[in-house]
KOLDREN-792672 format. One record per residue: x, y, z of N, C-alpha, C, CB in turn; residue number from 0; residue in one letter. Coordinates in steps of 0.02 Angstrom, whole numbers, plus 50000, padded with zeros to 5 digits. Glycine has a CB too. Layout:
// residues N
rec n.xx:X; n.yy:Y; n.zz:Z; ca.xx:X; ca.yy:Y; ca.zz:Z; c.xx:X; c.yy:Y; c.zz:Z; cb.xx:X; cb.yy:Y; cb.zz:Z; num:NUM; residuo:a
...
// end
This chain:
// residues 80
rec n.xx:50042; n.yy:49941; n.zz:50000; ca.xx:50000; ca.yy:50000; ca.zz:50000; c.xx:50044; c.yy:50062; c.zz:50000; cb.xx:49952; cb.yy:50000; cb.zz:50061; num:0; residuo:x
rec n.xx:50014; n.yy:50113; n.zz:49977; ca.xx:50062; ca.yy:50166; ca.zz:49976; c.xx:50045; c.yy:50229; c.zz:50012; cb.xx:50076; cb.yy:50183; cb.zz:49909; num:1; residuo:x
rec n.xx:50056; n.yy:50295; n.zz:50044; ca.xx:50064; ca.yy:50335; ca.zz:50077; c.xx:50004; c.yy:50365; c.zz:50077; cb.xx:50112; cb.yy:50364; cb.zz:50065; num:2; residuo:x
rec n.xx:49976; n.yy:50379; n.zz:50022; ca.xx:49905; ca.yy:50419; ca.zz:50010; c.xx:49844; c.yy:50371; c.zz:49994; cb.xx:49912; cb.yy:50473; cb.zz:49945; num:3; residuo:x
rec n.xx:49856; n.yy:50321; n.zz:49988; ca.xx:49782; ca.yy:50251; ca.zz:49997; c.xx:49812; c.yy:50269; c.zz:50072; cb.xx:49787; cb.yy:50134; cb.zz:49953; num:4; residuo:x
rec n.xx:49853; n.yy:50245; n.zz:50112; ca.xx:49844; ca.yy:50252; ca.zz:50181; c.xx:49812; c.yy:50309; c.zz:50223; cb.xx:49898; cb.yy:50247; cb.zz:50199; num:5; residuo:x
rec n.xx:49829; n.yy:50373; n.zz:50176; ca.xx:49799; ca.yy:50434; ca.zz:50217; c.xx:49717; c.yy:50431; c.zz:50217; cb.xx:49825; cb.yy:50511; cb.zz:50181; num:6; residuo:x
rec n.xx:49697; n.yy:50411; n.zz:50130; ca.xx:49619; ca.yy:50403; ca.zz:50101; c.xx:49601; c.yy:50369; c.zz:50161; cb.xx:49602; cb.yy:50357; cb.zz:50024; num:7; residuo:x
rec n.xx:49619; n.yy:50309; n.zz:50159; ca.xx:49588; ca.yy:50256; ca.zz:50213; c.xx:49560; c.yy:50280; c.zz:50265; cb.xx:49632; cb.yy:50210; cb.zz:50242; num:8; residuo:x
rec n.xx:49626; n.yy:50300; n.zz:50327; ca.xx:49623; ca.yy:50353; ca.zz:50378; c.xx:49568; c.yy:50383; c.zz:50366; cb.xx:49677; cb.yy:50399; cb.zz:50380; num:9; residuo:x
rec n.xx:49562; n.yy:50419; n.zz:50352; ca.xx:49512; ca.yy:50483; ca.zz:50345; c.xx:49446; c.yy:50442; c.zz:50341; cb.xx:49525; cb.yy:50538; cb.zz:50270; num:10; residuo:x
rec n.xx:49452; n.yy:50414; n.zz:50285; ca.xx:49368; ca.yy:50365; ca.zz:50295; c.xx:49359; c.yy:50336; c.zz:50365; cb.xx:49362; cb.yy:50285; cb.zz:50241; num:11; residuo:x
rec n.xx:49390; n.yy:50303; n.zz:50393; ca.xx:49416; ca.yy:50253; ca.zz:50463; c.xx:49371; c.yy:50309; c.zz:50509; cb.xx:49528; cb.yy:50246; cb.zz:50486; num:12; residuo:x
rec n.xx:49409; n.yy:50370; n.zz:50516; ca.xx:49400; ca.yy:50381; ca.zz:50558; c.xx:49333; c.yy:50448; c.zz:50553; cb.xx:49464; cb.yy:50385; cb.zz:50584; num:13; residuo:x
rec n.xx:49287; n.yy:50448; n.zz:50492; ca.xx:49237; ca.yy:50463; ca.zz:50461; c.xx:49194; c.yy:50422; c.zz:50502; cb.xx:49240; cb.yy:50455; cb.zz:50390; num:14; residuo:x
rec n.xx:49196; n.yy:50355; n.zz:50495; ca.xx:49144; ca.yy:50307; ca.zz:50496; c.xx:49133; c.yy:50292; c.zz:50567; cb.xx:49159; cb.yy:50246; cb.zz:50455; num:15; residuo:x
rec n.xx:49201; n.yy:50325; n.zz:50597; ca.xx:49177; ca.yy:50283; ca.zz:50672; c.xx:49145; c.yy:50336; c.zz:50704; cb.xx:49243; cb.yy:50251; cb.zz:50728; num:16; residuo:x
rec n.xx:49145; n.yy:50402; n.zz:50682; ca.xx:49118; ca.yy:50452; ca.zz:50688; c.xx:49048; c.yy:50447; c.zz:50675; cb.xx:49147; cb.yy:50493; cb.zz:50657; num:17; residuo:x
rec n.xx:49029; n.yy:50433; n.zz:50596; ca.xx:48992; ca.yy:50425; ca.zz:50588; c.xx:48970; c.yy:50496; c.zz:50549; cb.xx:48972; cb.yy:50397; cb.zz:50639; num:18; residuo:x
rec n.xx:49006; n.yy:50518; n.zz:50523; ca.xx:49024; ca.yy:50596; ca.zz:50486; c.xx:49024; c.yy:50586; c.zz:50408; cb.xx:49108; cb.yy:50629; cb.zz:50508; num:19; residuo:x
rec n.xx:48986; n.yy:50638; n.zz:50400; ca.xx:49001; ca.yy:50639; ca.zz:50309; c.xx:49070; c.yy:50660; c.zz:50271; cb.xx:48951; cb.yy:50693; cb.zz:50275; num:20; residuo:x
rec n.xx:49079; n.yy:50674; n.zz:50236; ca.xx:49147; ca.yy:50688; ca.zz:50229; c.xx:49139; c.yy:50772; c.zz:50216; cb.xx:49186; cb.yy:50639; cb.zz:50162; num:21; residuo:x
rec n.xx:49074; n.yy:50793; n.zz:50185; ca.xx:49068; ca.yy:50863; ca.zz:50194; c.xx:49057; c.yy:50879; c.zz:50256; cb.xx:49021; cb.yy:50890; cb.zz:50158; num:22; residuo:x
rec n.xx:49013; n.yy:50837; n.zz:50337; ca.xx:49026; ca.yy:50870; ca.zz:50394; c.xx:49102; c.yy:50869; c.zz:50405; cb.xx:48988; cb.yy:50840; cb.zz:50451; num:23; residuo:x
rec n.xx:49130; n.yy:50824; n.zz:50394; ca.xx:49221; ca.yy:50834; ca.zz:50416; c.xx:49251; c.yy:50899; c.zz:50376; cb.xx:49277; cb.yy:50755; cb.zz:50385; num:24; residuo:x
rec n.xx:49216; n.yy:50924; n.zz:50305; ca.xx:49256; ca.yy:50979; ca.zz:50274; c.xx:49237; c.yy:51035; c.zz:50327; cb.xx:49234; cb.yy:50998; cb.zz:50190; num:25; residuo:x
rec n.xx:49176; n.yy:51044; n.zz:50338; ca.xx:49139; ca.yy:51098; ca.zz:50417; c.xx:49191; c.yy:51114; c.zz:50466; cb.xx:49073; cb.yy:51050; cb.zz:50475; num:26; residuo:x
rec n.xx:49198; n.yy:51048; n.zz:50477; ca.xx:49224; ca.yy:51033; ca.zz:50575; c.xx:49303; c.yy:51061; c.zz:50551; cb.xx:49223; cb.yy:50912; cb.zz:50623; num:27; residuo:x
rec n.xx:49322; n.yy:51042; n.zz:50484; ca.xx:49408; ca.yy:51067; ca.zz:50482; c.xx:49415; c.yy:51120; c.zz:50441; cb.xx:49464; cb.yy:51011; cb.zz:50451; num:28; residuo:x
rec n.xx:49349; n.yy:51169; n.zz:50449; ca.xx:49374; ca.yy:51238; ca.zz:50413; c.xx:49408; c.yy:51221; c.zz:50321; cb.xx:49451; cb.yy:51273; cb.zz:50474; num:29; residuo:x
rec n.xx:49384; n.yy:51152; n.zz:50287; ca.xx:49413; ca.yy:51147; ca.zz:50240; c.xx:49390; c.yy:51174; c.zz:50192; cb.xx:49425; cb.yy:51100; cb.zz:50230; num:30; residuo:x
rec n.xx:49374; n.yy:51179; n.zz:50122; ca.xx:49346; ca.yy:51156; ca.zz:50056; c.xx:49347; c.yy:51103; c.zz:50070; cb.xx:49375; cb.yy:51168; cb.zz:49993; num:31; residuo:x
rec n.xx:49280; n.yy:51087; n.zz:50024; ca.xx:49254; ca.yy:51007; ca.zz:50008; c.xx:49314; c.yy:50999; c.zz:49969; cb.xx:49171; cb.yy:50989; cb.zz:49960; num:32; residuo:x
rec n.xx:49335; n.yy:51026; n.zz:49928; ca.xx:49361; ca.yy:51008; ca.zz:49871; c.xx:49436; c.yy:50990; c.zz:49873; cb.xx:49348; cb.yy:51059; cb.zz:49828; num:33; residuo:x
rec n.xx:49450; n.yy:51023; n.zz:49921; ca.xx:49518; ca.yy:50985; ca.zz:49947; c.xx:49529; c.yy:50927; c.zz:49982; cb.xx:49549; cb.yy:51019; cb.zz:49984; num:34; residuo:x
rec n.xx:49489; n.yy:50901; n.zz:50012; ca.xx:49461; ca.yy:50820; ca.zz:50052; c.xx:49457; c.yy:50789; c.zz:50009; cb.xx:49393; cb.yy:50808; cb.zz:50091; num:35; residuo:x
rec n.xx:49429; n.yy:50818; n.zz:49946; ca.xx:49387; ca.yy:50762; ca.zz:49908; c.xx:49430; c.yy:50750; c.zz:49850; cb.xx:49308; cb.yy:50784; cb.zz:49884; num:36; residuo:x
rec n.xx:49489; n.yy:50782; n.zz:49858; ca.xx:49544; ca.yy:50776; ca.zz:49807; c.xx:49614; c.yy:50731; c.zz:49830; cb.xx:49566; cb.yy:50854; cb.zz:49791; num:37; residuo:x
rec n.xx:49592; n.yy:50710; n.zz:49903; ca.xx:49633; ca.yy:50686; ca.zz:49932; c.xx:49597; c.yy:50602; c.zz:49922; cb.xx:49646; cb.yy:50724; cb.zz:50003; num:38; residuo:x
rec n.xx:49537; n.yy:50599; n.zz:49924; ca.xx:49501; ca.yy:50529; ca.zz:49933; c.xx:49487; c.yy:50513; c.zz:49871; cb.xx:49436; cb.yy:50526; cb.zz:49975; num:39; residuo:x
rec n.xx:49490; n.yy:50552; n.zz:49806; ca.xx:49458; ca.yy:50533; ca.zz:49749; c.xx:49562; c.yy:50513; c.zz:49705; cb.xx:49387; cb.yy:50617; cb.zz:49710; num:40; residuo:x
rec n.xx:49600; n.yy:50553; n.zz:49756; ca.xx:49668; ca.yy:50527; ca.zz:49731; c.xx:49686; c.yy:50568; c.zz:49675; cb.xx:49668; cb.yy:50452; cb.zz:49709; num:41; residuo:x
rec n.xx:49666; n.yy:50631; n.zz:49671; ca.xx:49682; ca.yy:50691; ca.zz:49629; c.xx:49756; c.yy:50720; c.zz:49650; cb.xx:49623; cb.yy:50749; cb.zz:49641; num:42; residuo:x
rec n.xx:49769; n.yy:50714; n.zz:49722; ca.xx:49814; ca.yy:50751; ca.zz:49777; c.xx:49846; c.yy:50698; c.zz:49799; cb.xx:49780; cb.yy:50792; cb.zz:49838; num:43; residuo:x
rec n.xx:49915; n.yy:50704; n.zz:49757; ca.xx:49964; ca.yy:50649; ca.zz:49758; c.xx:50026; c.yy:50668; c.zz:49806; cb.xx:49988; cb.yy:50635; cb.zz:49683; num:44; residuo:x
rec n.xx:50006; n.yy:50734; n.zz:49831; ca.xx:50055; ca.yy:50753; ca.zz:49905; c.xx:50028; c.yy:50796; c.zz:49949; cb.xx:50125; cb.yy:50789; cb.zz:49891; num:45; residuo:x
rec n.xx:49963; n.yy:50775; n.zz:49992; ca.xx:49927; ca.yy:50837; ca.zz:50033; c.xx:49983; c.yy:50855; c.zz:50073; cb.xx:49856; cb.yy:50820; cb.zz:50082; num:46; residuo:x
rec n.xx:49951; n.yy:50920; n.zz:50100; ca.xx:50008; ca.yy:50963; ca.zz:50145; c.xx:49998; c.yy:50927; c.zz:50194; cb.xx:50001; cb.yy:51046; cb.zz:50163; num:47; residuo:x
rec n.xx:50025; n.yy:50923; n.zz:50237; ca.xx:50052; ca.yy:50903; ca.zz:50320; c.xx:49990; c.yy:50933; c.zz:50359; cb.xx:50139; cb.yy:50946; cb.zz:50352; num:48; residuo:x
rec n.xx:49983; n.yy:51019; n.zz:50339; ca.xx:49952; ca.yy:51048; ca.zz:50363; c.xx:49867; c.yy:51037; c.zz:50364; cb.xx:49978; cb.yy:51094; cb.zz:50343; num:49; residuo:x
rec n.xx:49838; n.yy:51033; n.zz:50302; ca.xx:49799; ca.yy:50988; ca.zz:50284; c.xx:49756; c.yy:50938; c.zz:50323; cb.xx:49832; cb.yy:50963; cb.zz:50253; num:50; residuo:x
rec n.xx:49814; n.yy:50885; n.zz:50324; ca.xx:49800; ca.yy:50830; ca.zz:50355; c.xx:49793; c.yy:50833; c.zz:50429; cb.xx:49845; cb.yy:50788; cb.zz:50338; num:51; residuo:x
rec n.xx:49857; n.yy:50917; n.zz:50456; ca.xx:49826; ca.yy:50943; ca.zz:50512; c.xx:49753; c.yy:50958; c.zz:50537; cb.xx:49849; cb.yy:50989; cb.zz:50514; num:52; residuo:x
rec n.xx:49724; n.yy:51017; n.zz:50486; ca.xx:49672; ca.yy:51021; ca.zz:50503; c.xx:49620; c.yy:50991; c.zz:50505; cb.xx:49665; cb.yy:51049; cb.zz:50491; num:53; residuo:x
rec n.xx:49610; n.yy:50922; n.zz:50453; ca.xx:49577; ca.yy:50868; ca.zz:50471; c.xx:49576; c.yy:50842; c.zz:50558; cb.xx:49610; cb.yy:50818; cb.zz:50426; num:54; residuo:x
rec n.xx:49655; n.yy:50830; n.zz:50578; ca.xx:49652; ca.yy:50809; ca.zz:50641; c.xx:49605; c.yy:50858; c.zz:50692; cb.xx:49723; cb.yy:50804; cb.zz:50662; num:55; residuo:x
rec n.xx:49619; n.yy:50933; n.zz:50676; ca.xx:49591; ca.yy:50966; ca.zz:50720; c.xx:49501; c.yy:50970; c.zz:50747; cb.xx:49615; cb.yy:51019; cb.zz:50697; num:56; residuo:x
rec n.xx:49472; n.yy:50954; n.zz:50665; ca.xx:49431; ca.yy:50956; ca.zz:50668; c.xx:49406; c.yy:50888; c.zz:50704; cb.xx:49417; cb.yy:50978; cb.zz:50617; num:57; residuo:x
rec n.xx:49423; n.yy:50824; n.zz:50675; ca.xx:49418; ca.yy:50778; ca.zz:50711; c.xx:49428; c.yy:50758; c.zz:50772; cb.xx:49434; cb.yy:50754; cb.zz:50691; num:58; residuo:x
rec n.xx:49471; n.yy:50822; n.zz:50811; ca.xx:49500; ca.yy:50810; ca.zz:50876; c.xx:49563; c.yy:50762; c.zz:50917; cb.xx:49452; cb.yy:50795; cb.zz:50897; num:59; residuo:x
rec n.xx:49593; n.yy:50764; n.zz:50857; ca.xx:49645; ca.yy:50716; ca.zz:50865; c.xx:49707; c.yy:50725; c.zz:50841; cb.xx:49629; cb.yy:50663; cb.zz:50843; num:60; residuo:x
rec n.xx:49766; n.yy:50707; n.zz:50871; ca.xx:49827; ca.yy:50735; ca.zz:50858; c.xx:49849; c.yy:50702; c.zz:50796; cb.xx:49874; cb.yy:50727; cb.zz:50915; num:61; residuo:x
rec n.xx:49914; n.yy:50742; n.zz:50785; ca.xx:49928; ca.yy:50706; ca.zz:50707; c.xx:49958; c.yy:50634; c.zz:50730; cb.xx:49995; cb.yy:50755; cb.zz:50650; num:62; residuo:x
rec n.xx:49999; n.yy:50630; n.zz:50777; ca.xx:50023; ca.yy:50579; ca.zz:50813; c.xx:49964; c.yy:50514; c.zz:50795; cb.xx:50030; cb.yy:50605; cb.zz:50896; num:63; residuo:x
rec n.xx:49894; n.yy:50537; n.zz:50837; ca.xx:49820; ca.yy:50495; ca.zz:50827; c.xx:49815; c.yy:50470; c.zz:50765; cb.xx:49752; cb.yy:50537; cb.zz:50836; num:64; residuo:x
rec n.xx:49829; n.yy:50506; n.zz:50728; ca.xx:49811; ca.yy:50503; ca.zz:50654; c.xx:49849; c.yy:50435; c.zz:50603; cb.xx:49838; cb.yy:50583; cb.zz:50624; num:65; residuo:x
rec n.xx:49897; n.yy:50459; n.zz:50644; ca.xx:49964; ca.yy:50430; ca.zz:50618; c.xx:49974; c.yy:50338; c.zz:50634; cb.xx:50030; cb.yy:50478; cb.zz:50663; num:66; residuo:x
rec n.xx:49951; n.yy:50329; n.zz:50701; ca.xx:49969; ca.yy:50289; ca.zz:50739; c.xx:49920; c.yy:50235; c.zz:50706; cb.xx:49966; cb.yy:50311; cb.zz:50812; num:67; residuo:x
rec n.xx:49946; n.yy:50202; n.zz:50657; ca.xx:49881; ca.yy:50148; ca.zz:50631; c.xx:49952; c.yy:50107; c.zz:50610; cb.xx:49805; cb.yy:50177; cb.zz:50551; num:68; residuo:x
rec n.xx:49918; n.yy:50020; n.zz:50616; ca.xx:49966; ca.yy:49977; ca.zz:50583; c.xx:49972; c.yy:49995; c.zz:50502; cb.xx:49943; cb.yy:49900; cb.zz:50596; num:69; residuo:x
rec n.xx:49926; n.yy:50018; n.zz:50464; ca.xx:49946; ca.yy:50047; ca.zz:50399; c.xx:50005; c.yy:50077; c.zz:50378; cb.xx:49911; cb.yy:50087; cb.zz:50386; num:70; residuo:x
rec n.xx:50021; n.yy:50142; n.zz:50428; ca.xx:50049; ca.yy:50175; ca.zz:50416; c.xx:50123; c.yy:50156; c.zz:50441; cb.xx:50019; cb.yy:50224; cb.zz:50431; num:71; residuo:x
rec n.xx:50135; n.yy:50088; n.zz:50509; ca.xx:50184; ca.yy:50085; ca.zz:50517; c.xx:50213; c.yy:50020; c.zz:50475; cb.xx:50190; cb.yy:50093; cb.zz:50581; num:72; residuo:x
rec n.xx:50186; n.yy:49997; n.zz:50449; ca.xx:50192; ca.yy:49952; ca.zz:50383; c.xx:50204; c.yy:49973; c.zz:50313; cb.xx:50135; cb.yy:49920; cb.zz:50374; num:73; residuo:x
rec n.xx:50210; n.yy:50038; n.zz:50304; ca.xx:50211; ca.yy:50069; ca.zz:50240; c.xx:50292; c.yy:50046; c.zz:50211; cb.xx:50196; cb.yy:50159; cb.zz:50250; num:74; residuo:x
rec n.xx:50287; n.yy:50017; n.zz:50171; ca.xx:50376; ca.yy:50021; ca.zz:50108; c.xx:50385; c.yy:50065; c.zz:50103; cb.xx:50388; cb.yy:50001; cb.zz:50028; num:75; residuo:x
rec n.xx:50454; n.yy:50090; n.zz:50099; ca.xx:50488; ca.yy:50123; ca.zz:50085; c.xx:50477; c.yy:50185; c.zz:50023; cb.xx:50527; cb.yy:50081; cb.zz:50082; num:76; residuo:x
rec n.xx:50447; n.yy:50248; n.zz:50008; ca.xx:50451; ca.yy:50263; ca.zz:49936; c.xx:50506; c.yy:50277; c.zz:49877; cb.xx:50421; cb.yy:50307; cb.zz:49936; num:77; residuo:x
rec n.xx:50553; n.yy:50278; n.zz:49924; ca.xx:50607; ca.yy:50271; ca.zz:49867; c.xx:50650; c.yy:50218; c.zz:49878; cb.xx:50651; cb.yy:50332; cb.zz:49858; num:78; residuo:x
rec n.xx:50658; n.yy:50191; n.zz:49828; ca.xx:50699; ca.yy:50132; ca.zz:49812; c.xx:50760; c.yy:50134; c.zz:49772; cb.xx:50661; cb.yy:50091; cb.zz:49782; num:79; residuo:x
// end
């Protein structure tokens, strides 16, 4: 799997346990839809850090939180 299916995932993951639309999550993180939805539809092949910050914020959770999934600590290497 690679870095941004892992972030997509995330974000759904933690959508669903919420129980949140993905436009209430654009609300709660001060986003554009259109930048979320460029991240999940795989348009946005390097979101900002920051970004993915304010997702956390809105969601209430640190980037650390965010981060901390066996996905992400399983990820290969991207350069080879």
């Amino acid at each position: 799997m690679d870095t941004i299916t892992a972030v997509k995932n995330r974000i759904l993951q933690l959508c669903g346990e919420r129980n949140i639309t993905i436009n209430k999550l654009c609300t709660l993180s001060a986003l554009p839809p259109s930048s979320v939805k460029a991240i999940l539809y795989g348009r946005s092949k390097n979101p900002k850090l920051l970004t993915i910050k304010m997702i956390c914020d809105g969601l209430g959770i640190t980037l650390g939180e965010f981060f901390s999934t066996k996905e992400f600590s399983e990820l290969e290497q991207e350069i080879k």
